[in-house]
Backbone bond lengths (Angstrom), bond angles and torsions (degrees), N, CA, C in turn:
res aa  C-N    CA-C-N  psi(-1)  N-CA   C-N-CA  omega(-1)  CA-C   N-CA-C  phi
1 X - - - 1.446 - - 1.519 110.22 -
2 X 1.047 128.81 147.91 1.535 140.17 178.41 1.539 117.00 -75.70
3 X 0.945 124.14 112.75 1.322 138.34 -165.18 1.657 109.06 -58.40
4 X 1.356 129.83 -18.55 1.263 112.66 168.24 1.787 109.47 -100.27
5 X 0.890 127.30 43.56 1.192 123.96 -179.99 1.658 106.76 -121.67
6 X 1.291 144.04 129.12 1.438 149.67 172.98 1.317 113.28 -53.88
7 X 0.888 148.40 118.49 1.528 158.37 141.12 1.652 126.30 -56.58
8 X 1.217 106.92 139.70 1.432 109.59 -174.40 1.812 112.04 -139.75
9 X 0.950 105.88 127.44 1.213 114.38 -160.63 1.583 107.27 -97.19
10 X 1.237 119.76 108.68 1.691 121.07 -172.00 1.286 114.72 -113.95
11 X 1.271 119.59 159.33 1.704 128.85 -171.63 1.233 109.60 111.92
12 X 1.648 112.40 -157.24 1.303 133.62 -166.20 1.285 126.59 -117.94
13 X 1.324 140.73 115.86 1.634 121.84 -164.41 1.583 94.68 -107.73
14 X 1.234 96.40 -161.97 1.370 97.81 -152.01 1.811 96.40 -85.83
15 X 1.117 99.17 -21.82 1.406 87.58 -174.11 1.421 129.15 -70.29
16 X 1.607 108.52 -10.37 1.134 112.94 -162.60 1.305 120.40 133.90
17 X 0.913 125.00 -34.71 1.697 141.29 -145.48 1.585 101.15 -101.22
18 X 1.107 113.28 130.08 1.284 121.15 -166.17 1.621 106.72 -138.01
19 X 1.594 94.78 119.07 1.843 120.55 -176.95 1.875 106.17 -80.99
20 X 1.145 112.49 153.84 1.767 109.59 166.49 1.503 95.35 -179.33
21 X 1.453 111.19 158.86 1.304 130.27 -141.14 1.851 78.27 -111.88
22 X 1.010 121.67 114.86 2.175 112.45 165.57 1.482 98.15 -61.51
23 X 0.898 111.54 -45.67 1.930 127.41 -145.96 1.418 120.35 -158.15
24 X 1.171 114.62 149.30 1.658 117.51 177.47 1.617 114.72 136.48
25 X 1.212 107.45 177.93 1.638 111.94 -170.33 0.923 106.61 -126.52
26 X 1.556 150.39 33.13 1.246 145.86 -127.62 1.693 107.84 -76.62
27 X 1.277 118.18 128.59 1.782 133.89 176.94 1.578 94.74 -33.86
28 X 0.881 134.51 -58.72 1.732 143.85 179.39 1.353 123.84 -145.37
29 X 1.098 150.44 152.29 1.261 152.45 122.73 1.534 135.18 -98.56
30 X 1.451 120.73 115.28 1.347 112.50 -175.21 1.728 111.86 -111.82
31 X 1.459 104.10 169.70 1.216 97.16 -161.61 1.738 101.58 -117.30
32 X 1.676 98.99 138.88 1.295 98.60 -147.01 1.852 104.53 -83.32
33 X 1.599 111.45 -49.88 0.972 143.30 156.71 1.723 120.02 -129.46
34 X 1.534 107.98 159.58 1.983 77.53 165.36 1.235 134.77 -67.25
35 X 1.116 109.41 151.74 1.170 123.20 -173.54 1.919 132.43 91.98
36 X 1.693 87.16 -22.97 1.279 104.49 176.20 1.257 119.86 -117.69
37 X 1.361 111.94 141.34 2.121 101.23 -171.92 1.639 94.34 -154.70
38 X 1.596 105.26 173.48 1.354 134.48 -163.57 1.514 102.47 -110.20
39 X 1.638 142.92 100.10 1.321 119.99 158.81 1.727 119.59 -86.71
40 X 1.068 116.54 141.62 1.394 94.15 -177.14 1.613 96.58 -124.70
41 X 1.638 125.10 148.01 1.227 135.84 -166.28 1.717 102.77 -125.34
42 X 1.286 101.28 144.55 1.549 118.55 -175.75 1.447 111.09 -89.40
43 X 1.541 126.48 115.29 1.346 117.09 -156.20 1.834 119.21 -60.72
44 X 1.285 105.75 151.84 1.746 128.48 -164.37 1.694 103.88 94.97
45 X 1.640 116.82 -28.31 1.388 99.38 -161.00 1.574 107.50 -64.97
46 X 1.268 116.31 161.67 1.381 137.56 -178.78 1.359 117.26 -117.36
47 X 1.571 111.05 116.87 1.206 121.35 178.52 1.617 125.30 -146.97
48 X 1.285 129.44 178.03 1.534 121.21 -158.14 1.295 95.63 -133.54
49 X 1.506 101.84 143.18 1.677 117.10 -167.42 1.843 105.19 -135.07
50 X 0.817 98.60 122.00 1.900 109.29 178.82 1.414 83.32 -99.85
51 X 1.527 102.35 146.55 1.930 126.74 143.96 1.809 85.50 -120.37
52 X 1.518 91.26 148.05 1.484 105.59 149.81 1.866 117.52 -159.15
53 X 1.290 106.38 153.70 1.382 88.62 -174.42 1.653 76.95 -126.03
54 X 1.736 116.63 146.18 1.375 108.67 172.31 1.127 116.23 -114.91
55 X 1.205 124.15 147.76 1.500 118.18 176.80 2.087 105.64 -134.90
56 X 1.145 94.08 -175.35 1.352 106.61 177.09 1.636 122.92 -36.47
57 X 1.909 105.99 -46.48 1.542 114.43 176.65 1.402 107.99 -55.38
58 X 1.186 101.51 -57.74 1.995 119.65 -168.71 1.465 105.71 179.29
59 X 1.259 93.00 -86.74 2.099 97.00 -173.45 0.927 110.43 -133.93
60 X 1.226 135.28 74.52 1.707 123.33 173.57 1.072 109.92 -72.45
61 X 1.565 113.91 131.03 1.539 136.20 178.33 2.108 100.92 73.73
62 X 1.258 98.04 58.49 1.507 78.96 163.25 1.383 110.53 -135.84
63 X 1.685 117.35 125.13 1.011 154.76 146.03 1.314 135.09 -40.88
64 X 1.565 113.34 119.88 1.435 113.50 163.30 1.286 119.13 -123.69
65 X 1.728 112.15 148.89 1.961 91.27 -169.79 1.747 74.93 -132.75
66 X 1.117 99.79 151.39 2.188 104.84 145.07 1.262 104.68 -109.95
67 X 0.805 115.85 114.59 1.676 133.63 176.20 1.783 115.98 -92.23
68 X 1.243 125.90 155.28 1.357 137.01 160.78 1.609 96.04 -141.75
69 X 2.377 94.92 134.09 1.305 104.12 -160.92 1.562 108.46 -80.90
70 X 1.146 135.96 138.97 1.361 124.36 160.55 1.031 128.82 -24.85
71 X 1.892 109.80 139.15 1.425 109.75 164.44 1.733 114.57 -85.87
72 X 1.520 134.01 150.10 1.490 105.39 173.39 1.796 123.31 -52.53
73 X 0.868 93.91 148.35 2.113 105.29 176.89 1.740 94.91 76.73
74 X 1.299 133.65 13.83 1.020 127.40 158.56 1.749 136.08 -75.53
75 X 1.071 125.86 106.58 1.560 122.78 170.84 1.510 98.31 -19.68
76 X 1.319 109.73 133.65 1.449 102.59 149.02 1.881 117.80 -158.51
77 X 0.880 107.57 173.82 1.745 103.65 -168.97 1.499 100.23 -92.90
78 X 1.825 105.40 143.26 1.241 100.56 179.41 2.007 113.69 -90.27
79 X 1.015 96.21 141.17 1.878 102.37 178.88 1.077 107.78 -137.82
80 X 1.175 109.58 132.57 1.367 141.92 -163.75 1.707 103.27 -69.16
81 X 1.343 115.77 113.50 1.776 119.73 -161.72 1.719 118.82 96.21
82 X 1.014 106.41 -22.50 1.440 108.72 -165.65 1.720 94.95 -121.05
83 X 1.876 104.75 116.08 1.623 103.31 169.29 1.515 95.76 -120.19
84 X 1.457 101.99 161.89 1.703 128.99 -9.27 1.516 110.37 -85.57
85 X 1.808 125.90 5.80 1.256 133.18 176.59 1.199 113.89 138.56
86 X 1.537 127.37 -166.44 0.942 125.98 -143.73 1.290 118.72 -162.85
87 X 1.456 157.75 126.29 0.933 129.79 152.38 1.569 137.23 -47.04
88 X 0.889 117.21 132.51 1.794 118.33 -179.51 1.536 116.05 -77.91
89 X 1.420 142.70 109.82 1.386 155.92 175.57 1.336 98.78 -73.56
90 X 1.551 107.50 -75.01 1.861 129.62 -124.96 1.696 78.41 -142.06
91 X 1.624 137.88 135.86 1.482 126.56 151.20 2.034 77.47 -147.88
92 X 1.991 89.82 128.68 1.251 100.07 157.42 1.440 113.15 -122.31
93 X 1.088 129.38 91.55 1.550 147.61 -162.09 2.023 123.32 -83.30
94 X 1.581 94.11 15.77 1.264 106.31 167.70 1.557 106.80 -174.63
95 X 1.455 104.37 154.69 1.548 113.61 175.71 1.541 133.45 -19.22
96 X 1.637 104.31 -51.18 1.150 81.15 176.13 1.414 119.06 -110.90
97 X 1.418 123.97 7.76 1.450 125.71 161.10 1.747 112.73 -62.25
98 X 1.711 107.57 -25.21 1.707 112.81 -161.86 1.669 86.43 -90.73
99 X 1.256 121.97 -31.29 1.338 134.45 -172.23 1.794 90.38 -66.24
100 X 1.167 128.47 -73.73 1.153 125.79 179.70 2.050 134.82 -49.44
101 X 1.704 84.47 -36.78 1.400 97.97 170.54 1.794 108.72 -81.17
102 X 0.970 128.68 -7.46 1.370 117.45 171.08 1.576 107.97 -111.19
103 X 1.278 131.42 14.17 1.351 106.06 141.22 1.282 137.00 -102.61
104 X 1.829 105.63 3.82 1.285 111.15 -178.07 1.535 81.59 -94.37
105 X 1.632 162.95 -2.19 1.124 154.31 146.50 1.412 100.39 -39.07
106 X 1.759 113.87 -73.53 1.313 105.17 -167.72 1.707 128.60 -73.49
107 X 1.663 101.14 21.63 1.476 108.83 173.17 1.525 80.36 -94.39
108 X 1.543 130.10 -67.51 1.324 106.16 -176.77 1.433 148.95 -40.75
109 X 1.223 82.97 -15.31 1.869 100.04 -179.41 1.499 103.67 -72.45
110 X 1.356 99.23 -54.81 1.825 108.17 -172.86 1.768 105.16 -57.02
111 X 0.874 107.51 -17.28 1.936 111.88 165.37 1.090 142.91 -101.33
112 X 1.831 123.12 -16.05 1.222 116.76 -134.37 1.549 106.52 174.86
113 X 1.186 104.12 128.22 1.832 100.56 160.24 1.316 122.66 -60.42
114 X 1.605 118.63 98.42 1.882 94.73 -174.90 1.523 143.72 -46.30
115 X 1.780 99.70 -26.73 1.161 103.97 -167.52 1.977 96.16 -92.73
116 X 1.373 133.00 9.64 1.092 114.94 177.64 1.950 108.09 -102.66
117 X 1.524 100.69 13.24 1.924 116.89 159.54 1.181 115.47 -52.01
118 X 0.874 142.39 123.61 1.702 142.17 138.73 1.125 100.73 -25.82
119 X 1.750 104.21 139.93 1.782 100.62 150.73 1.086 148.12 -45.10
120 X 1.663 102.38 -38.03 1.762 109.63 164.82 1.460 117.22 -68.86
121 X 1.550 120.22 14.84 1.495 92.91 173.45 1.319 93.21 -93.86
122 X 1.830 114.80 -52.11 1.239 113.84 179.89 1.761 123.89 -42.69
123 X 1.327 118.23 -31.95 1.259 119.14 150.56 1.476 135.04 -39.41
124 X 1.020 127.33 -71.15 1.272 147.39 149.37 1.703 107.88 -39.01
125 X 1.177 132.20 -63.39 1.053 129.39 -164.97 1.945 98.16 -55.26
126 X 1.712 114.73 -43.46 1.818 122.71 -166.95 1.400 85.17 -78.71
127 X 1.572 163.87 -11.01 1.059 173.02 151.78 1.848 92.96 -46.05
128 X 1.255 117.96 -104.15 1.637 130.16 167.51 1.576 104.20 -21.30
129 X 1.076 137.82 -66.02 1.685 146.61 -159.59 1.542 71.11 -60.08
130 X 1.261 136.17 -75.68 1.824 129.44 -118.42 1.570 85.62 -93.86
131 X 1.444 132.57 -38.74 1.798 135.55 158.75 1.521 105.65 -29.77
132 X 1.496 109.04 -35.78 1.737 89.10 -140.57 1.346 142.28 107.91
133 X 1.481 100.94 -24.19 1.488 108.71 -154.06 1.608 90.97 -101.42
134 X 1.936 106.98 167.32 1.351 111.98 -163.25 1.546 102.67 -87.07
135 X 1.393 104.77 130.52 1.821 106.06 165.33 1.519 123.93 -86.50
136 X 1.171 103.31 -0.39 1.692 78.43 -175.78 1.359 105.72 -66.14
137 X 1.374 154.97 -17.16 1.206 133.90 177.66 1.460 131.85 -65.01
138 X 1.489 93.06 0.48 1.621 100.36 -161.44 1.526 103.31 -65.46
139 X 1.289 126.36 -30.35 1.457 131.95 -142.97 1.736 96.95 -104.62
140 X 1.214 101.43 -1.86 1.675 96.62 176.43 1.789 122.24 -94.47
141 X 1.607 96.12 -18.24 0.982 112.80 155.68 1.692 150.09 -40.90
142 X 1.018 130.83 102.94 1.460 108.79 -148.57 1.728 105.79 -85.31
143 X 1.460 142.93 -7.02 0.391 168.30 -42.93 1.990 83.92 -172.69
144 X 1.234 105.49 -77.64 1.092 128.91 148.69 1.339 120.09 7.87
């Protein structure tokens, strides 16, 4: 794999905890063992990453981020699966923020390729989610 490109690490570890890609185009993905694989992303692209670990309630600790991959010499945030990081868009970092951020996903779905959004929608959109306020209007917008 080419060293400026972000990596994402998908599957299941042993503990439980389970990685998956929402969205994205990834430059390659190889497969590491079953069940477990490598996506790797071409820097600026934008794509969506779930953690979840499940248990008996539903999902404790499950996570959604929209990410855009680093450029080299770029700042970027470290996340756990994804080297060397990432920029941060969209992070819903508990149940019911990931609960909330994935149904304004599946308003995007019903419209749109997610990963062909600008960053500022996904911006704007983790802006509205963390407000409170309702998103479905975002996508009517042409703006977009």
């Amino acid at each position: 794999m080419t060293p400026n490109l972000t990596r994402v690490f998908l599957g299941q570890e042993n503990s439980g905890l389970s990685t998956r890609l929402l969205f994205g185009n990834p430059a390659s993905s190889n497969l590491i063992r079953p069940g477990v694989s490598i996506a790797a992303f071409q820097q600026d692209a934008v794509f969506g990453y779930e953690r979840r670990r499940p248990n008996e309630r539903s999902a404790d600790g499950w996570q959604i981020f929209i990410l855009k991959a680093a450029s080299p010499g770029e700042l970027a945030s470290r996340i756990r699966g994804i080297q060397p990081g990432a920029e941060i868009l969209l992070s819903a970092l508990n149940h019911f923020h990931a609960r909330r951020a994935s149904r304004a996903l599946s308003l995007v779905w019903q419209h749109t390729d997610p990963h062909t959004l600008a960053p500022s929608f996904w911006l704007r959109l983790f802006t509205q989610l963390q407000a409170g306020f309702d998103t479905s209007d975002l996508l009517s917008r042409q703006v977009w």
